[in-house]
PDB file of N, H, CA, C and O in Angstrom:
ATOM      1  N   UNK A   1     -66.582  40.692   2.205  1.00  0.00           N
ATOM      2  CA  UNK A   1     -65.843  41.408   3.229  1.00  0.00           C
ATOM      3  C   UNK A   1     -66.019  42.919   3.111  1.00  0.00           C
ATOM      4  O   UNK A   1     -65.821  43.655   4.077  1.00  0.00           O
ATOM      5  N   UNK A   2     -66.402  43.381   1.892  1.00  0.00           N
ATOM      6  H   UNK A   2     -66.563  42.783   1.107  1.00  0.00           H
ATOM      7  CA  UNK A   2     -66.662  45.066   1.587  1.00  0.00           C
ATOM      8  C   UNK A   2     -65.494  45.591   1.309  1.00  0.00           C
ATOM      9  O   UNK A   2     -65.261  46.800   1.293  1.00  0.00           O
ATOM     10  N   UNK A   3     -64.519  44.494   1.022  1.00  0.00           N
ATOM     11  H   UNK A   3     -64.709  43.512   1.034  1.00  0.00           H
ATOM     12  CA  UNK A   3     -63.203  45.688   0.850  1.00  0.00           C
ATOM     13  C   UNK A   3     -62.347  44.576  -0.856  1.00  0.00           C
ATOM     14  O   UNK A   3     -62.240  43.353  -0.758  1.00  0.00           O
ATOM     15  N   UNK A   4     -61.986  45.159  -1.880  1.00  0.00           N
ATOM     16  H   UNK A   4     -62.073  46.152  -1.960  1.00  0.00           H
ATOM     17  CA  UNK A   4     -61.886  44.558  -2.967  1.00  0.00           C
ATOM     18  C   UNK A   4     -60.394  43.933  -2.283  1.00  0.00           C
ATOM     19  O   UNK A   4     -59.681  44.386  -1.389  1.00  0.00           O
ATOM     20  N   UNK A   5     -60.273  42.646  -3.161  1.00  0.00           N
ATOM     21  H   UNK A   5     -60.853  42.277  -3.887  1.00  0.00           H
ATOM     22  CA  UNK A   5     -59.219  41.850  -3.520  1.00  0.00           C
ATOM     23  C   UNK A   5     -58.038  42.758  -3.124  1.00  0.00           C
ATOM     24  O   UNK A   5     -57.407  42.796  -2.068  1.00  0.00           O
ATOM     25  N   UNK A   6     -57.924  43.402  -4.135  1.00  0.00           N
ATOM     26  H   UNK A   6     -58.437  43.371  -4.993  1.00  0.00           H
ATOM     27  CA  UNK A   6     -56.684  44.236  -4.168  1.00  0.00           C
ATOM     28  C   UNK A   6     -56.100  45.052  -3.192  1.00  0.00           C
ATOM     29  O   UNK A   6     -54.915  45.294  -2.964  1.00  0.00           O
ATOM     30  N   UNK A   7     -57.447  45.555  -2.487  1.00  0.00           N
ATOM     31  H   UNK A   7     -58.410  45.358  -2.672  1.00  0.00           H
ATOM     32  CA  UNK A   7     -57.273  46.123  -1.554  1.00  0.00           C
ATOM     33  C   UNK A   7     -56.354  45.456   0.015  1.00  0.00           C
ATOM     34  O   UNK A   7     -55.633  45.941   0.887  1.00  0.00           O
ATOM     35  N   UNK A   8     -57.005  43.903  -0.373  1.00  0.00           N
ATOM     36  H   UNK A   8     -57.591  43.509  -1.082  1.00  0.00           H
ATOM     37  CA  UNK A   8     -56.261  42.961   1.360  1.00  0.00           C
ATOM     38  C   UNK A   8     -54.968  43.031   0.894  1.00  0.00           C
ATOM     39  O   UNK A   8     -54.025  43.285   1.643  1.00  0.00           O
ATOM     40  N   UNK A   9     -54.814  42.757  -0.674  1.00  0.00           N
ATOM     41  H   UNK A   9     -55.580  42.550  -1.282  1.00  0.00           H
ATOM     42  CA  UNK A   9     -53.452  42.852  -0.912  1.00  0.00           C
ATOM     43  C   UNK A   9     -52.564  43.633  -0.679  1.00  0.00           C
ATOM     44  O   UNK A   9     -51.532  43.209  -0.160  1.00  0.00           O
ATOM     45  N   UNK A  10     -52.715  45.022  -1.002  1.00  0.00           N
ATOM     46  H   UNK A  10     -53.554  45.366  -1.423  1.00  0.00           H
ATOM     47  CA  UNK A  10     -52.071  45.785  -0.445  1.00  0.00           C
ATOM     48  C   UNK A  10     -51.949  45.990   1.314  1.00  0.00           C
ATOM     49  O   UNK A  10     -50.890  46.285   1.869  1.00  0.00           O
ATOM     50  N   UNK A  11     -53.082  45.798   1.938  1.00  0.00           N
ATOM     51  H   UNK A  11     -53.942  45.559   1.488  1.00  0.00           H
ATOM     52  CA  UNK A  11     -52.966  45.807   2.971  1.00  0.00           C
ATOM     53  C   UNK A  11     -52.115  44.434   3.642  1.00  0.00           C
ATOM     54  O   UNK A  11     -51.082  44.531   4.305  1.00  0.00           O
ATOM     55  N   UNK A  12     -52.466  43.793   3.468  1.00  0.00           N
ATOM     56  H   UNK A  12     -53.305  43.714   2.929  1.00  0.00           H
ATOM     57  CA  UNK A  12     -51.195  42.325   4.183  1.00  0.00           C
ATOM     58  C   UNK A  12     -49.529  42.312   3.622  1.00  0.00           C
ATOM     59  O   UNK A  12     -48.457  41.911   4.075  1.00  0.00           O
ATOM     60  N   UNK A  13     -49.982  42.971   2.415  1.00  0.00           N
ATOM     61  H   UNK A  13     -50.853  43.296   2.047  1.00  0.00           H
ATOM     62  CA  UNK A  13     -47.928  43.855   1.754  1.00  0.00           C
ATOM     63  C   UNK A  13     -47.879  44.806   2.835  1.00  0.00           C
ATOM     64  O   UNK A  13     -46.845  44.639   3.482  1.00  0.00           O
ATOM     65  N   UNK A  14     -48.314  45.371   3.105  1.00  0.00           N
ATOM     66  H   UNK A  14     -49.154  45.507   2.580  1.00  0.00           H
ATOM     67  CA  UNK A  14     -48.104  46.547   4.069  1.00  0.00           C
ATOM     68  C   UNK A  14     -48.175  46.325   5.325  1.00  0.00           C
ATOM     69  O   UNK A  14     -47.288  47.000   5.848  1.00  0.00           O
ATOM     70  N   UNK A  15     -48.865  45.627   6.264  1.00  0.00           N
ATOM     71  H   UNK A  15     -49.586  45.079   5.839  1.00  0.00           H
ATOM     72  CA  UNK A  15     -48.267  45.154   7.245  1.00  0.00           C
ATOM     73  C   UNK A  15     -47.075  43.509   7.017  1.00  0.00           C
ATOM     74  O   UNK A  15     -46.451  43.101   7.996  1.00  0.00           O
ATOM     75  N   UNK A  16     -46.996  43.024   6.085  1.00  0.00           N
ATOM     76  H   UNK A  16     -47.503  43.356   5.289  1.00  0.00           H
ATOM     77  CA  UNK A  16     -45.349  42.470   6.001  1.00  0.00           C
ATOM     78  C   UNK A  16     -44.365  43.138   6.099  1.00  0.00           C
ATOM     79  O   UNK A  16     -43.468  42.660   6.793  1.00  0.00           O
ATOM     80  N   UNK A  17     -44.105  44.664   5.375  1.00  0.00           N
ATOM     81  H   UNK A  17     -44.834  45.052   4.811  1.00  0.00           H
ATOM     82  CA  UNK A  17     -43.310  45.223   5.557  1.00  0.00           C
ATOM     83  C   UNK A  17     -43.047  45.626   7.170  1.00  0.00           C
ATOM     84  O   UNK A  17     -42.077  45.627   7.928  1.00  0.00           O
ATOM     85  N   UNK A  18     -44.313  45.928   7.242  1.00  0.00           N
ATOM     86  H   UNK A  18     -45.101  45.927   6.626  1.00  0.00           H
ATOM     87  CA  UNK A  18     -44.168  46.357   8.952  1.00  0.00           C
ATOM     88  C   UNK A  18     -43.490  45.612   9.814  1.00  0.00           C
ATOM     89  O   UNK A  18     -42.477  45.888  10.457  1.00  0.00           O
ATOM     90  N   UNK A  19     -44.181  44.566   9.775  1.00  0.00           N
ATOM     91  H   UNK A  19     -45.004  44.342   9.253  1.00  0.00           H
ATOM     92  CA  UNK A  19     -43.435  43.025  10.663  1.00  0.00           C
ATOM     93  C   UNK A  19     -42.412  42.691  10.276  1.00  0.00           C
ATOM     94  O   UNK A  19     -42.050  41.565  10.617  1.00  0.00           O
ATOM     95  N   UNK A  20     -41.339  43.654   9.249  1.00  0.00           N
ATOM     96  H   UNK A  20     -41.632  44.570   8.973  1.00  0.00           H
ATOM     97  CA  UNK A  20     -40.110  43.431   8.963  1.00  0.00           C
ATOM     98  C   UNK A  20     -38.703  44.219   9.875  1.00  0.00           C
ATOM     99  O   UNK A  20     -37.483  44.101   9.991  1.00  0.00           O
ATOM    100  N   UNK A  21     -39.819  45.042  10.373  1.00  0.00           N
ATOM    101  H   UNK A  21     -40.810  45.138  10.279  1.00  0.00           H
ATOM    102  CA  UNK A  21     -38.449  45.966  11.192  1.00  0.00           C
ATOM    103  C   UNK A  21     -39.271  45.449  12.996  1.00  0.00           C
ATOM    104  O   UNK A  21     -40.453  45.700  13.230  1.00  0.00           O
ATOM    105  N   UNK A  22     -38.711  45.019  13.622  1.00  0.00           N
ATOM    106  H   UNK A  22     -37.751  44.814  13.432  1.00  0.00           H
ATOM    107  CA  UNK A  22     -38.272  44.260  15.136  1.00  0.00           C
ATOM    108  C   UNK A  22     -39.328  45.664  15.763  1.00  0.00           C
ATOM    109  O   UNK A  22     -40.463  45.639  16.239  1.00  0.00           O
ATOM    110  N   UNK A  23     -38.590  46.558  15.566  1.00  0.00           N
ATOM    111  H   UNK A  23     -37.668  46.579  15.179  1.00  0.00           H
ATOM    112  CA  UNK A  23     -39.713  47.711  16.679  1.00  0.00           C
ATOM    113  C   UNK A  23     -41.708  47.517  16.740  1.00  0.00           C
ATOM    114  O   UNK A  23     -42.579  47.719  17.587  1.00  0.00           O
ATOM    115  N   UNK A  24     -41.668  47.108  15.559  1.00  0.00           N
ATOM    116  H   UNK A  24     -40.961  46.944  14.872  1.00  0.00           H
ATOM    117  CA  UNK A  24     -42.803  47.058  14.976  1.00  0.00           C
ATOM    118  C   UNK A  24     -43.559  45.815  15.512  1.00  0.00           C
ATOM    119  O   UNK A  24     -44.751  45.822  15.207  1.00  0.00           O
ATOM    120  N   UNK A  25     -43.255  45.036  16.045  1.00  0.00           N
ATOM    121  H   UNK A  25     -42.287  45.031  16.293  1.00  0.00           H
ATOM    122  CA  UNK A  25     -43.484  43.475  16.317  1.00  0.00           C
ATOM    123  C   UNK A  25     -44.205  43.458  17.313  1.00  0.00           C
ATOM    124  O   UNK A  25     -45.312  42.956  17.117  1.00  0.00           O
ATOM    125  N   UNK A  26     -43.942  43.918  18.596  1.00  0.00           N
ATOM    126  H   UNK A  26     -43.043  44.326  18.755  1.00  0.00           H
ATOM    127  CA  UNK A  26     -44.904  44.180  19.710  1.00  0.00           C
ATOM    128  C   UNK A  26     -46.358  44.164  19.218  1.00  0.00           C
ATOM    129  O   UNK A  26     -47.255  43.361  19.475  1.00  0.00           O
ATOM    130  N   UNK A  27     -46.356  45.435  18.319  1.00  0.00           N
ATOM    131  H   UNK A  27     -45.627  46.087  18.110  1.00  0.00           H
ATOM    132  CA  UNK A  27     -47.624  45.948  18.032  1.00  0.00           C
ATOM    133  C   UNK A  27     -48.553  44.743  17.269  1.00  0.00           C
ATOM    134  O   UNK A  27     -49.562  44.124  17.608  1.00  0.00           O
ATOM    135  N   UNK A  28     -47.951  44.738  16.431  1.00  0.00           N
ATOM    136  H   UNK A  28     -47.132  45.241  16.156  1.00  0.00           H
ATOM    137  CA  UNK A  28     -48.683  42.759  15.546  1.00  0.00           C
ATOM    138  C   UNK A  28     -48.750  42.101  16.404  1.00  0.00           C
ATOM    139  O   UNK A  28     -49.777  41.427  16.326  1.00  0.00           O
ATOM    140  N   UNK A  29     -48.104  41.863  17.384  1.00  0.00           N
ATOM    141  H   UNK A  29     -47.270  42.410  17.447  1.00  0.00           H
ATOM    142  CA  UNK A  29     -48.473  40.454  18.215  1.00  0.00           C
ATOM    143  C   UNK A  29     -49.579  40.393  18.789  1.00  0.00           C
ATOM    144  O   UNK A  29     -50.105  39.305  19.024  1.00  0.00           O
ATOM    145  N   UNK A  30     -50.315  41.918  19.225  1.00  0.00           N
ATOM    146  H   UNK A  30     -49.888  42.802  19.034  1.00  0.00           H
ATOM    147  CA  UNK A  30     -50.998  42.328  20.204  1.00  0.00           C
ATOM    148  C   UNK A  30     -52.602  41.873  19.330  1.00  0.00           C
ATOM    149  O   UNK A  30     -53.690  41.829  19.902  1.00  0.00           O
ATOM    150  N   UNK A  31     -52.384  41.589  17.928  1.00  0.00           N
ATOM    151  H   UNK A  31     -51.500  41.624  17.463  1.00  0.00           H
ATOM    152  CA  UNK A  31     -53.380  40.870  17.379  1.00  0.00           C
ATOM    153  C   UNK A  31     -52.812  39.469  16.518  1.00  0.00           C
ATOM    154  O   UNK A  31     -53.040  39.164  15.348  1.00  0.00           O
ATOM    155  N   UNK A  32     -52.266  38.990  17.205  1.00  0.00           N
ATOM    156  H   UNK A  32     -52.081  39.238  18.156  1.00  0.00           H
ATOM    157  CA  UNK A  32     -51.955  37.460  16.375  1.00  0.00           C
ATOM    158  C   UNK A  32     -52.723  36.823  16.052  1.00  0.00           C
ATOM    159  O   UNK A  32     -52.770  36.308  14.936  1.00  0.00           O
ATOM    160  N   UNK A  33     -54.004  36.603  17.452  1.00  0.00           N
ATOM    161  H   UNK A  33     -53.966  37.022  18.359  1.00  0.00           H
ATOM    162  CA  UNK A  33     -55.110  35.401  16.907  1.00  0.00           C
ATOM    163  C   UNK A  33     -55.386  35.891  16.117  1.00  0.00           C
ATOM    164  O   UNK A  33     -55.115  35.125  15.192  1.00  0.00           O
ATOM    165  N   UNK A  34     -55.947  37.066  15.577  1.00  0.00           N
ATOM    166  H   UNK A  34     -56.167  37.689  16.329  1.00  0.00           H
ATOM    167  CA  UNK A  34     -56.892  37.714  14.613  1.00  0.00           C
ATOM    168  C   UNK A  34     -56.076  36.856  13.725  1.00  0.00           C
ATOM    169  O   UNK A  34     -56.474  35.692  13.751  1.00  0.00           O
ATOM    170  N   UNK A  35     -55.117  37.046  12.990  1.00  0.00           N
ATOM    171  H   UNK A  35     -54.794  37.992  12.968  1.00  0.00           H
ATOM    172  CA  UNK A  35     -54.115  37.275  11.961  1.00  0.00           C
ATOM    173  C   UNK A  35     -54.276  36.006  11.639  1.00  0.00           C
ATOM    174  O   UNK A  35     -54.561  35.820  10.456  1.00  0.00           O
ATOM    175  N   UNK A  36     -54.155  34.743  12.549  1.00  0.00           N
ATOM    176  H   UNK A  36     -53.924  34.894  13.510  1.00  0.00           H
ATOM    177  CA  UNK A  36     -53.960  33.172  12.862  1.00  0.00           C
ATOM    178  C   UNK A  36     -55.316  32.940  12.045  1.00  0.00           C
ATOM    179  O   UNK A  36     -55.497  32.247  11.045  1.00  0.00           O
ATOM    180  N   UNK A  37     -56.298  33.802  12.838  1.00  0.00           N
ATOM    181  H   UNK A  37     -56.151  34.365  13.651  1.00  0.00           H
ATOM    182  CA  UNK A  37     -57.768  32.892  11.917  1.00  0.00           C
ATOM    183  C   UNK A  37     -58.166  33.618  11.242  1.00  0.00           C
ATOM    184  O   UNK A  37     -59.393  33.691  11.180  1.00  0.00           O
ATOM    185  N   UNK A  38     -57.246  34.629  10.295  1.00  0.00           N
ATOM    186  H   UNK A  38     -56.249  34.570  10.345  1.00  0.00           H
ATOM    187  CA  UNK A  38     -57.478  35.113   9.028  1.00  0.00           C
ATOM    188  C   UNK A  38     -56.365  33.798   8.411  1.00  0.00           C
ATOM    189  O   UNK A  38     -56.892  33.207   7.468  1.00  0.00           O
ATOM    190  N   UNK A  39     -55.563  33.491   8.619  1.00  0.00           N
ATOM    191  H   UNK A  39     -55.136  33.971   9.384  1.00  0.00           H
ATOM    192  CA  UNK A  39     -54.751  32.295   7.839  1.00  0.00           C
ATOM    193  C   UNK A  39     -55.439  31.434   7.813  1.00  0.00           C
ATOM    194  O   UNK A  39     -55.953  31.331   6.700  1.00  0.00           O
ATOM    195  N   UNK A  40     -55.792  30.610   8.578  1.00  0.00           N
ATOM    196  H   UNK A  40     -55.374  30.693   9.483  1.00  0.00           H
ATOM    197  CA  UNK A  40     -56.666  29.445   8.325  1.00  0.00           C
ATOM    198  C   UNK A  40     -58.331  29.885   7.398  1.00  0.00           C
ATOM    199  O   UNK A  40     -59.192  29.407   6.660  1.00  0.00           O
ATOM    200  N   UNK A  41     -58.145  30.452   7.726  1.00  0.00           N
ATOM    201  H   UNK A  41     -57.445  30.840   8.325  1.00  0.00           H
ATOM    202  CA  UNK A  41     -59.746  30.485   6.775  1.00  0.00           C
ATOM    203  C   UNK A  41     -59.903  30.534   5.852  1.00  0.00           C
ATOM    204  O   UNK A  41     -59.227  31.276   5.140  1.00  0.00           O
ATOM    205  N   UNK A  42     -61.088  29.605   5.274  1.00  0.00           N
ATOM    206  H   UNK A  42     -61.637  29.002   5.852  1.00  0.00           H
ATOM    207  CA  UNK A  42     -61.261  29.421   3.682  1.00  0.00           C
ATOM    208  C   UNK A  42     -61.785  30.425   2.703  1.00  0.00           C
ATOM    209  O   UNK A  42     -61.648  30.219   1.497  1.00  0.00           O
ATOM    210  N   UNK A  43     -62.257  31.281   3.063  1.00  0.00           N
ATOM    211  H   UNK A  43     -62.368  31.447   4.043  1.00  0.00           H
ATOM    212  CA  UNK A  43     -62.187  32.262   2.003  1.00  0.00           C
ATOM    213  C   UNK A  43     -61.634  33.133   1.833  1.00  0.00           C
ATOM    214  O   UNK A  43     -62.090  34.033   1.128  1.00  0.00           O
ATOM    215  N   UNK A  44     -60.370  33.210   2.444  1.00  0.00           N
ATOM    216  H   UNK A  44     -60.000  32.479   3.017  1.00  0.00           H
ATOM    217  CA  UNK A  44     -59.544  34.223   2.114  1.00  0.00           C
ATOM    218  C   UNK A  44     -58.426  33.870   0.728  1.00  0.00           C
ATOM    219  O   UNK A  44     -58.143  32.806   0.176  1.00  0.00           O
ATOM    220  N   UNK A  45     -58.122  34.825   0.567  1.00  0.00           N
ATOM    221  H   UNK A  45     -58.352  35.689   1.015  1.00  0.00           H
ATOM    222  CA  UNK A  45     -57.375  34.719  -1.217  1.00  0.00           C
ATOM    223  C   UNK A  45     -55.869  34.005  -0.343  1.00  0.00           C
ATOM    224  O   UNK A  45     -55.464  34.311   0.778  1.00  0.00           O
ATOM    225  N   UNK A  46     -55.339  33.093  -1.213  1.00  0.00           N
ATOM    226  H   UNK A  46     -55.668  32.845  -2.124  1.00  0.00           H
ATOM    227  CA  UNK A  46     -54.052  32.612  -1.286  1.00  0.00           C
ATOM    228  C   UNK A  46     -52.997  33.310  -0.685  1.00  0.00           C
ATOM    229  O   UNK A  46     -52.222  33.136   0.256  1.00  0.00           O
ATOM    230  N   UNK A  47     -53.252  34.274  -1.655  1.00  0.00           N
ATOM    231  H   UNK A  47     -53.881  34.415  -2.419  1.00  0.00           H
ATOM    232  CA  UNK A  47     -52.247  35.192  -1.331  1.00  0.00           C
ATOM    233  C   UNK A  47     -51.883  35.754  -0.458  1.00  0.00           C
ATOM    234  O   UNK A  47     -50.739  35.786  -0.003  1.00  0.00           O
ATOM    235  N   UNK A  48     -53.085  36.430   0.003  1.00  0.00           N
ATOM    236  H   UNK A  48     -54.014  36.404  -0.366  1.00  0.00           H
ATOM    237  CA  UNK A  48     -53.653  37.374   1.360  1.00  0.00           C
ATOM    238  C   UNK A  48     -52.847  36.314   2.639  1.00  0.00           C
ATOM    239  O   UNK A  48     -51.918  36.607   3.392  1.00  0.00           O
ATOM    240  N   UNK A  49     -53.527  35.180   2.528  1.00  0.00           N
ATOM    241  H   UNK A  49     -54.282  34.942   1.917  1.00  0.00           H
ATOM    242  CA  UNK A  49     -53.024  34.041   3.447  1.00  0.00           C
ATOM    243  C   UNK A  49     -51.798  34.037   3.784  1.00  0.00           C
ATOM    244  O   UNK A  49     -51.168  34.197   4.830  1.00  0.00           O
ATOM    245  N   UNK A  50     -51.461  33.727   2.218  1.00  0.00           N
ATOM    246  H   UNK A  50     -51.973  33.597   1.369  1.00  0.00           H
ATOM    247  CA  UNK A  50     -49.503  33.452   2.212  1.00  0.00           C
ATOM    248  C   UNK A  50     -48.765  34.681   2.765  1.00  0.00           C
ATOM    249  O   UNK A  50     -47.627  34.389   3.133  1.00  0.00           O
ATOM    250  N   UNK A  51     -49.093  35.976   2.926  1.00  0.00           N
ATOM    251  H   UNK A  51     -50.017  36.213   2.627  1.00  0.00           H
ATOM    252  CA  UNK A  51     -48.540  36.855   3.478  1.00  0.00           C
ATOM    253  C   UNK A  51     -48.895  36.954   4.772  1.00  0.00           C
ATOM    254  O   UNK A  51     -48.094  36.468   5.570  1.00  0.00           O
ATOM    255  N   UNK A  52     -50.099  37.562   5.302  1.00  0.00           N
ATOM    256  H   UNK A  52     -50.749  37.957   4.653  1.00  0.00           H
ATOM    257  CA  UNK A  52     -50.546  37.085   6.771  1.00  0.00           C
ATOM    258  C   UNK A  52     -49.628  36.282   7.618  1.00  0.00           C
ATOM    259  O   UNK A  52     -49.238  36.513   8.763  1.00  0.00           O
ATOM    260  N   UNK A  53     -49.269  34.952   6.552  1.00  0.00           N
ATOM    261  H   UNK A  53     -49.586  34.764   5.623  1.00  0.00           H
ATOM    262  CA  UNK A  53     -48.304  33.795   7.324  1.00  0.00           C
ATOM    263  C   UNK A  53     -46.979  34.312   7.660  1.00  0.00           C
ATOM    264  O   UNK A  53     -46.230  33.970   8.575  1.00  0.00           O
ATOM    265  N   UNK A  54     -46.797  35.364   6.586  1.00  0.00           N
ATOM    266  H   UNK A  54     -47.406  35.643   5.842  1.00  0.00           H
ATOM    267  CA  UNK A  54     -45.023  35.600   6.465  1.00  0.00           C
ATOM    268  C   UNK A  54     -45.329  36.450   7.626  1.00  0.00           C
ATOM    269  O   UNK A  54     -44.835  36.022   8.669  1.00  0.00           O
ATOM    270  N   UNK A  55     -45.969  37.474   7.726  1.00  0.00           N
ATOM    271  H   UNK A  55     -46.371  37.822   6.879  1.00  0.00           H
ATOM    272  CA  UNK A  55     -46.455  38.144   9.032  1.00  0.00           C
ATOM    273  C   UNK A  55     -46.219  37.650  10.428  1.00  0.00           C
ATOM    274  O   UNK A  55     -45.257  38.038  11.090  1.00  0.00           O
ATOM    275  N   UNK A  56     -47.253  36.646  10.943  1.00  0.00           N
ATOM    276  H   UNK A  56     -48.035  36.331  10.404  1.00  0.00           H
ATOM    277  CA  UNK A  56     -46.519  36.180  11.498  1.00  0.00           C
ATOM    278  C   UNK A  56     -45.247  35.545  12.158  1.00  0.00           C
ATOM    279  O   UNK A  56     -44.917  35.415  13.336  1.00  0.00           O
ATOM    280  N   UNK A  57     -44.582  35.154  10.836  1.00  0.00           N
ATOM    281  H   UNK A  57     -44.850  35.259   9.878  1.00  0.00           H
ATOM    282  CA  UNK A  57     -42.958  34.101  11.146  1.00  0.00           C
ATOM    283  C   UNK A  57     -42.459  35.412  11.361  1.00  0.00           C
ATOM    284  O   UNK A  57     -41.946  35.109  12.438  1.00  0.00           O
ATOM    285  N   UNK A  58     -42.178  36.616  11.242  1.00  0.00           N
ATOM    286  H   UNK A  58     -42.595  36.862  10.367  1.00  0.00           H
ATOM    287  CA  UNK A  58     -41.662  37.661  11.214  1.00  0.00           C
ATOM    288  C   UNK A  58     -41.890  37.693  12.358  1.00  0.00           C
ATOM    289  O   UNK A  58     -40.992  37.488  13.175  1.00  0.00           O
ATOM    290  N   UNK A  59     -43.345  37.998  12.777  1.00  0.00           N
ATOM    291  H   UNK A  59     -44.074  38.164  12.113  1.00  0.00           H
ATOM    292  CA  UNK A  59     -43.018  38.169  14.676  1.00  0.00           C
ATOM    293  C   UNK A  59     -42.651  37.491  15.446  1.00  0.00           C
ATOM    294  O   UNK A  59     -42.141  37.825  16.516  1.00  0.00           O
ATOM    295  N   UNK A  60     -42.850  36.341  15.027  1.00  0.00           N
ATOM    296  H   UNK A  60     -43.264  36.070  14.158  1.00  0.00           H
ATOM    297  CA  UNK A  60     -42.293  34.953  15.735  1.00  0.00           C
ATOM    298  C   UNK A  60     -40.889  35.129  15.560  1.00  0.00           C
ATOM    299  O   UNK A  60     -40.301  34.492  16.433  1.00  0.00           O
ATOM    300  N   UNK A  61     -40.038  35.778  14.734  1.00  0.00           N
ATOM    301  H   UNK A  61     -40.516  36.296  14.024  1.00  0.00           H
ATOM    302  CA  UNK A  61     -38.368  36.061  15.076  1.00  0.00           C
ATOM    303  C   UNK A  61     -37.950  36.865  16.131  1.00  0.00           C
ATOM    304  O   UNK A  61     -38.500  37.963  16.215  1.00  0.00           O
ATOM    305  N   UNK A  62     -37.182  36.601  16.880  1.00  0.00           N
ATOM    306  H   UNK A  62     -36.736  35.709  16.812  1.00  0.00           H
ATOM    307  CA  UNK A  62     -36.678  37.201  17.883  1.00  0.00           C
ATOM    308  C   UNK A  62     -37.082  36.859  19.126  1.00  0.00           C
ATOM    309  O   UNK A  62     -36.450  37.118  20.150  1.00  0.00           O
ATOM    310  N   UNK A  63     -38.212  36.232  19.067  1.00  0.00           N
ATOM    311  H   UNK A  63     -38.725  36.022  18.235  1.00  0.00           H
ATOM    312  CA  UNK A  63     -39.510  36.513  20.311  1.00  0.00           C
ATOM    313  C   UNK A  63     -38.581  35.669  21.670  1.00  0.00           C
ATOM    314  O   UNK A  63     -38.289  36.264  22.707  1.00  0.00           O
ATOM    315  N   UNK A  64     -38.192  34.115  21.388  1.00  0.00           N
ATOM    316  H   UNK A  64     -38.430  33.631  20.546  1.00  0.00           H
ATOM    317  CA  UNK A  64     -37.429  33.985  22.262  1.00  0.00           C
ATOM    318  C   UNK A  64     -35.947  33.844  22.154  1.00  0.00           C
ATOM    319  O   UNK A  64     -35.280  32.974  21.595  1.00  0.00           O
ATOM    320  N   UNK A  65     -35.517  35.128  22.962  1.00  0.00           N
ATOM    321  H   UNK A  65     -36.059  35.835  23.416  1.00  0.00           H
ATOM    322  CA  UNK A  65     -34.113  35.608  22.624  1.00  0.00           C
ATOM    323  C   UNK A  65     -33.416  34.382  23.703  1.00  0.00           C
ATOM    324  O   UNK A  65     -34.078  33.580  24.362  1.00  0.00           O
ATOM    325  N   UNK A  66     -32.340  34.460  23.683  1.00  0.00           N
ATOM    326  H   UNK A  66     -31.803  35.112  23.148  1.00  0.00           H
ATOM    327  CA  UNK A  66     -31.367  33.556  24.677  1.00  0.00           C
ATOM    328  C   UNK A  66     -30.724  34.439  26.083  1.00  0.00           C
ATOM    329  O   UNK A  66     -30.177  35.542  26.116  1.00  0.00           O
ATOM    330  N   UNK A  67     -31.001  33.581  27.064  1.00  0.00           N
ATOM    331  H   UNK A  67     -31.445  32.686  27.038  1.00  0.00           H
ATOM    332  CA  UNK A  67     -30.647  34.488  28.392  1.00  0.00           C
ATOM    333  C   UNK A  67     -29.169  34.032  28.455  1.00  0.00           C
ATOM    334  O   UNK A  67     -28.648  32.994  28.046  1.00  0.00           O
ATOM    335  N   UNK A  68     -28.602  35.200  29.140  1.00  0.00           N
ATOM    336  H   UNK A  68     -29.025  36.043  29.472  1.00  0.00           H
ATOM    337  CA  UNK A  68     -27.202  34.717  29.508  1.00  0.00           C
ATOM    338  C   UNK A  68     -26.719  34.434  30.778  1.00  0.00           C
ATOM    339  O   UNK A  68     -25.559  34.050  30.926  1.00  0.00           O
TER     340      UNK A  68
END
């Protein structure tokens, strides 16, 4: 990929955090597939994965609110 281990790591910690505050969510969604077939794919590190995922469920909160 050209970019070390450590490096996705920090980067998929860092957009989790992101996808933790609601304002921020729009913007991630606007690349979900990407994100989706970085999860499924087999050579990505565990880890990298397992966060990516939390990434997602994060944007996936809120998304459908309840009408009144």
């Amino acid at each position: 990929m050209g970019t070390s281990l450590d490096m996705l790591r920090r980067a998929a910690a860092t957009l989790l955090r992101l996808a933790e505050h609601p304002e921020n969510r729009p913007l991630i969604r606007r690349h979900e597939r990407r994100l989706l077939s970085l999860v499924m794919s087999q050579i990505l590190d565990q880890k990298v994965a397992h966060e990516l995922a939390d990434v997602l469920f994060q944007c996936s909160q809120g998304r459908a609110e309840p009408e009144d």
